[in-house]
C-alpha positions as CSV (number, residue, x, y, z in Angstrom):
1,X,-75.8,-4.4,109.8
2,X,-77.9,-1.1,110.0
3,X,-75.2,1.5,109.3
4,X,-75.9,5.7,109.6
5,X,-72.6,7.5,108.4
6,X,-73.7,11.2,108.9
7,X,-75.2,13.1,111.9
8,X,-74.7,15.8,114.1
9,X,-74.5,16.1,118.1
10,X,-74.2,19.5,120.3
11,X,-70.4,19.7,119.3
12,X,-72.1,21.9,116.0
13,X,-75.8,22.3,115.4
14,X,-77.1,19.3,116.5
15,X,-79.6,19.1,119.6
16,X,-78.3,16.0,121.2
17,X,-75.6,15.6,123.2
18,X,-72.4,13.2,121.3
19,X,-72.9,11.1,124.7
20,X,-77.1,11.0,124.0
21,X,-75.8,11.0,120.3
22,X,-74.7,7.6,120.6
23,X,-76.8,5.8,123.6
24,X,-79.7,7.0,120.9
25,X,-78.1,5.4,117.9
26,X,-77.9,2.3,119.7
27,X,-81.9,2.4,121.0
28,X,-82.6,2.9,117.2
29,X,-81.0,-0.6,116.3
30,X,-78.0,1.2,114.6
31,X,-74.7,-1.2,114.4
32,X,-72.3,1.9,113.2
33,X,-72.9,5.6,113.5
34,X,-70.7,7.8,112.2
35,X,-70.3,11.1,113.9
36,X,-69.3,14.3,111.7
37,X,-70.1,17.6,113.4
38,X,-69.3,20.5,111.0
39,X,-65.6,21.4,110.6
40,X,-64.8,20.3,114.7
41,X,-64.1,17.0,116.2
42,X,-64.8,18.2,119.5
43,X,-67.4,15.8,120.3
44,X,-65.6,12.7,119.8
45,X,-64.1,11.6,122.9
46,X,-67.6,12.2,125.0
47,X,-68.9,9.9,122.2
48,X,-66.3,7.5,122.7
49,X,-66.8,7.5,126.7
50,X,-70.0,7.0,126.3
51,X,-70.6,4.0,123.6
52,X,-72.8,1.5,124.6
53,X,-71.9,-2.1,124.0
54,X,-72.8,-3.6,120.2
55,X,-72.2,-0.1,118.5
56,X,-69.4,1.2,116.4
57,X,-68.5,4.5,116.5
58,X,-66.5,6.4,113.0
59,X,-65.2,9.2,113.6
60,X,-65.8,12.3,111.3
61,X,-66.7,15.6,110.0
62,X,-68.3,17.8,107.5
63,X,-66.2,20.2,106.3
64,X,-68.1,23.5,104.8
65,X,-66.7,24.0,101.3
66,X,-66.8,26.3,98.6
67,X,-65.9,26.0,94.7
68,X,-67.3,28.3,92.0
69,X,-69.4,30.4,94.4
70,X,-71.6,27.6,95.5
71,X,-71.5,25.9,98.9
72,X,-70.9,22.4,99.5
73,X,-70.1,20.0,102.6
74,X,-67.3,17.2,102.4
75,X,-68.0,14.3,104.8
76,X,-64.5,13.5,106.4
77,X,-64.2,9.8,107.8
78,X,-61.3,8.3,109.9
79,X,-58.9,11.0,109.3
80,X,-55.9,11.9,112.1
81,X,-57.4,14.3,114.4
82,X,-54.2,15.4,115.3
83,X,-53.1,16.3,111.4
84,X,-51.8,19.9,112.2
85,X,-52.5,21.0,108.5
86,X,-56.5,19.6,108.7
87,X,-56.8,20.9,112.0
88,X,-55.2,24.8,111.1
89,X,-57.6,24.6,107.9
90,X,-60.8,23.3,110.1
91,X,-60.2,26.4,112.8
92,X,-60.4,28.8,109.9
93,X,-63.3,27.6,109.2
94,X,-64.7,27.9,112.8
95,X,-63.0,31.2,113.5
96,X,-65.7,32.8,111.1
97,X,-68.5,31.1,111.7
98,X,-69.2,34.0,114.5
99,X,-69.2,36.7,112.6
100,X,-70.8,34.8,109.6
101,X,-73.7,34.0,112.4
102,X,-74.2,37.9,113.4
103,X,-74.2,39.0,110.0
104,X,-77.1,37.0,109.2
105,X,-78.7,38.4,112.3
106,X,-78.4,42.0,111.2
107,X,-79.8,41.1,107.2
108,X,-82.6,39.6,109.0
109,X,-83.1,42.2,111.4
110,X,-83.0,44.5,108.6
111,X,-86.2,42.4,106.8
112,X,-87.8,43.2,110.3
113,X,-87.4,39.7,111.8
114,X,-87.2,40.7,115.6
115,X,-84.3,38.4,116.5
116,X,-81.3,38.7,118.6
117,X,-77.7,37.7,118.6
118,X,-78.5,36.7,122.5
119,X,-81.0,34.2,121.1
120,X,-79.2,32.7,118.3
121,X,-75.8,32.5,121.0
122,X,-78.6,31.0,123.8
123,X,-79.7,28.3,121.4
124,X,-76.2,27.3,119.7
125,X,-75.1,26.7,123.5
126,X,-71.6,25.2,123.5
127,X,-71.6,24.2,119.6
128,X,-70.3,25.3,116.5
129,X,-72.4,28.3,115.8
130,X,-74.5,27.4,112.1
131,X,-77.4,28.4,110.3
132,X,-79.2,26.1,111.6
133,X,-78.9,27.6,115.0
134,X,-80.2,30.8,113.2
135,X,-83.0,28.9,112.0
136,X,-84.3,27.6,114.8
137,X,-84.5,31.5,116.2
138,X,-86.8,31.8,113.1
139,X,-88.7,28.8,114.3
140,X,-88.9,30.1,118.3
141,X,-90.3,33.5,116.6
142,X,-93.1,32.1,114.1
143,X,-91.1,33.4,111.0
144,X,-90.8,29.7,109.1
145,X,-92.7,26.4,110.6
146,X,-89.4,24.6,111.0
147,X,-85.9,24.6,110.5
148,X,-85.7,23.3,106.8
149,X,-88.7,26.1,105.6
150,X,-85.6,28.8,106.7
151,X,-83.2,27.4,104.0
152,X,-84.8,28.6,101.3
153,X,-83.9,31.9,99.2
154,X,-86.0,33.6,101.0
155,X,-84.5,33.2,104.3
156,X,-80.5,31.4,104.9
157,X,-80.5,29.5,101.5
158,X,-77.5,29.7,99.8
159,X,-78.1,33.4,98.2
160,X,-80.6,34.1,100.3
161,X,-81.6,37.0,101.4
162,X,-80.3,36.6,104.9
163,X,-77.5,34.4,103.6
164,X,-73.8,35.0,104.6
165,X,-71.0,34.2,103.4
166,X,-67.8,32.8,105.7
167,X,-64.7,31.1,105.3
168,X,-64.6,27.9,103.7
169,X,-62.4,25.1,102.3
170,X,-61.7,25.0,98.5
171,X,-63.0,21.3,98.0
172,X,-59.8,19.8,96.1
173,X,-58.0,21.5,98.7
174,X,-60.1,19.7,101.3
175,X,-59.8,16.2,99.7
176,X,-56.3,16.7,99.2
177,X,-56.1,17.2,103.3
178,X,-58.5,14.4,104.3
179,X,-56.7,12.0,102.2
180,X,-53.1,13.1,103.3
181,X,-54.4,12.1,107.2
182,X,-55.5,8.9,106.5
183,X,-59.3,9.5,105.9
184,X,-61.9,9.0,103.4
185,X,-63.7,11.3,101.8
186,X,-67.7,12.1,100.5
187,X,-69.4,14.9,98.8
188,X,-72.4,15.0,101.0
189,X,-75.9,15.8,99.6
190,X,-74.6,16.4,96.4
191,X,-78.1,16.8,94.9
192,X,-80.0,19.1,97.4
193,X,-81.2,21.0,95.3
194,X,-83.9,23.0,97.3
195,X,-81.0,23.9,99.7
196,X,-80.0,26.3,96.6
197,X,-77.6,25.9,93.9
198,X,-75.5,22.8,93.8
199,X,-72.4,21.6,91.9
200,X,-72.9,20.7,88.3
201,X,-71.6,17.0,87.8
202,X,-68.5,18.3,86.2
203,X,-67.1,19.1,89.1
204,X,-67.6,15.9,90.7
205,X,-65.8,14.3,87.6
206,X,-63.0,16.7,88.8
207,X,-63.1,16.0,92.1
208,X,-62.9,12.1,91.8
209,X,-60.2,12.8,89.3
210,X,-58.7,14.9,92.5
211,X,-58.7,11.4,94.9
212,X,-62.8,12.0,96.2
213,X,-63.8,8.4,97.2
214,X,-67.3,8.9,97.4
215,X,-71.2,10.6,96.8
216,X,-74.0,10.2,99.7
217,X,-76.5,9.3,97.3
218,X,-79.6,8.1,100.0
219,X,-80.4,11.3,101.8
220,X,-83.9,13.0,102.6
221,X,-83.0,15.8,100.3
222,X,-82.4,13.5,97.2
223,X,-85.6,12.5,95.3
224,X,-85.7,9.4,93.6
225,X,-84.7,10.4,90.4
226,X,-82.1,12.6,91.9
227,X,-80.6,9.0,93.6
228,X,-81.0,7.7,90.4
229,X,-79.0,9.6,88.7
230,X,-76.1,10.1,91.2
231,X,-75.5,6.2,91.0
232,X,-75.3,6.3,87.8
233,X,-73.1,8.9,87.7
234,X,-70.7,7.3,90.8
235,X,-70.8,3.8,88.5
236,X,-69.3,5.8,85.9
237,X,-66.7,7.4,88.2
238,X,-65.8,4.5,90.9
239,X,-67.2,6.4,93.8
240,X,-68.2,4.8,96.6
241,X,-72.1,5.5,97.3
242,X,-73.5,6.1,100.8
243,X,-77.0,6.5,102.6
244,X,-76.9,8.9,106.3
245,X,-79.3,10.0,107.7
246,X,-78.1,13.5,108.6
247,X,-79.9,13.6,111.8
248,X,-79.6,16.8,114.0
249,X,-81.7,15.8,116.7
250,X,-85.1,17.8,117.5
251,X,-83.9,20.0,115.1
252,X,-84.8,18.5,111.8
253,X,-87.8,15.5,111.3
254,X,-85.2,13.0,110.1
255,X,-84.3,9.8,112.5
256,X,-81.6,8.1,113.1
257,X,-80.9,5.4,110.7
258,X,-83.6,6.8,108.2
259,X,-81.2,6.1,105.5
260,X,-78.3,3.6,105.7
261,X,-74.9,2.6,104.3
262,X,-74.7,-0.8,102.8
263,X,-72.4,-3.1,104.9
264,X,-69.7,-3.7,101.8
265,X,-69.1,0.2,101.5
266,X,-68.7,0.9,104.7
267,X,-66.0,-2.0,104.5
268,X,-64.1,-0.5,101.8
269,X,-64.5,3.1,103.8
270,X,-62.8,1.2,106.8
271,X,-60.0,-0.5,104.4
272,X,-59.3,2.8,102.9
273,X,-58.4,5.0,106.0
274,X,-55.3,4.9,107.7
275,X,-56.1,8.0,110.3
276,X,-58.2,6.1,112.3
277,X,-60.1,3.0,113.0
278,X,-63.5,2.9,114.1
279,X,-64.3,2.4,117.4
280,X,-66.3,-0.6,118.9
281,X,-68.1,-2.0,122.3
282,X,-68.6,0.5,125.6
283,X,-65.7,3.0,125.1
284,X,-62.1,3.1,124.6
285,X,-59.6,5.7,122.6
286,X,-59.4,6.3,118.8
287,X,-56.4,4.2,117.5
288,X,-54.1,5.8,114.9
């Protein structure tokens, strides 16, 4: 089984559609796909209609969090979508990413970059507004060569100099809601380190402590030694440890099932949750 547990689809910042989402995972020889927009499951059900026979759709999301002044994003599997206490703390979370998104615009305005709120708004479409949306208004202009060169410090990286900062979930707090609707939950990219500052390893010892099932340990922003260490570290702990391949479409180089999830985790992912079940063959509703 080839299995990707982590990508992105026009719901947030992604470039394809959840319905192309899916009909692409499928062309790419995937068996699961997992799909986890940031902090909205609002592309679900078009991925549902539209799953092709032989794939498996899991149901998701990355929840933007922040703990000790430095970001981080939770991966959020098979939770209740209808959990009124997830879904009040996820639309805080979207209610700011607008104004987080026109901030950034006027601090790189300010640095001279010519770029417009019209742009960033035309390219984000129907989705979540992000940074990445802001970055590819970089990359339309000739500032940075592609989307990842604009998370750096000198651009959107975490502290950056056109960074912003916008309302996010305390992590325990977010684990504490994934797990009390049934899902599972994984610190994504817990090692990208030239996406800024990350978490020092004590707080992932807290956070398992605090009910967090898993790392994403294969990644494309994870070096060898990097992976190394992070399975050392989730042997140590009992964590589960995954491989996505964080696709966003066009906008970033990664494919689709660039990195994987071995079969046996993924079965104790699907054993754990009791929000929902993942969803096989050519369409159908998420059972809870």
């Amino acid at each position: 089984m080839r299995i990707d547990l982590h990508t992105h689809s026009t719901a947030s910042d992604g470039t394809d559609t959840p319905a192309e989402l899916v009909v692409n995972a499928a062309a790419a020889g995937l068996d699961v796909v997992a799909l986890t927009d940031h902090d909205t499951v609002g592309g679900h059900q078009q991925a549902i209609d539209a799953l092709p026979e032989g794939l498996t759709l899991v149901t998701g999301a990355e929840l933007s969090c922040r703990v000790d002044g430095v970001g981080m994003h939770l991966l959020a599997y098979l939770f209740d979508p209808a959990d009124a206490e997830l879904e009040r703390a996820r639309e805080l979370v979207r209610d700011d990413r607008v104004p987080r998104a026109r901030e950034m615009v006027r601090k790189l305005r300010a640095l001279d970059v010519p770029i417009t709120w019209d742009q960033v708004a035309r390219i984000a479409g129907d989705g979540s507004v992000g940074r990445p949306h802001v970055a590819a208004a970089l990359v339309e202009l000739g500032v940075v060569p592609s989307v990842s060169d604009a998370f750096t410090p000198d651009w959107l990286g975490n502290g950056g100099r056109a960074y912003a900062e916008k309302h996010e979930f305390d992590p325990f707090e977010a684990v504490r809601l994934v797990k009390a609707a049934g899902g599972v939950a994984v610190f994504a990219h817990p090692g990208a380190a030239k996406r800024g500052a990350v978490v020092p390893e004590s707080t992932i010892v807290a956070l398992a402590e605090a009910g967090l099932d898993g790392i994403e340990v294969d990644h494309m922003d994870h070096d060898e030694p990097t992976r190394a260490r992070l399975r050392g570290l989730a042997r140590e702990l009992g964590l589960l440890t995954t491989g996505s391949s964080d696709y966003h479409g066009s906008r970033k180089t990664v494919e689709l099932g660039a990195y994987t999830t071995d079969p046996e985790i993924y079965g104790e992912i699907t054993r754990r949750a009791t929000g929902a079940f993942p969803v096989p063959g050519a369409g159908g509703a998420v059972r809870r």
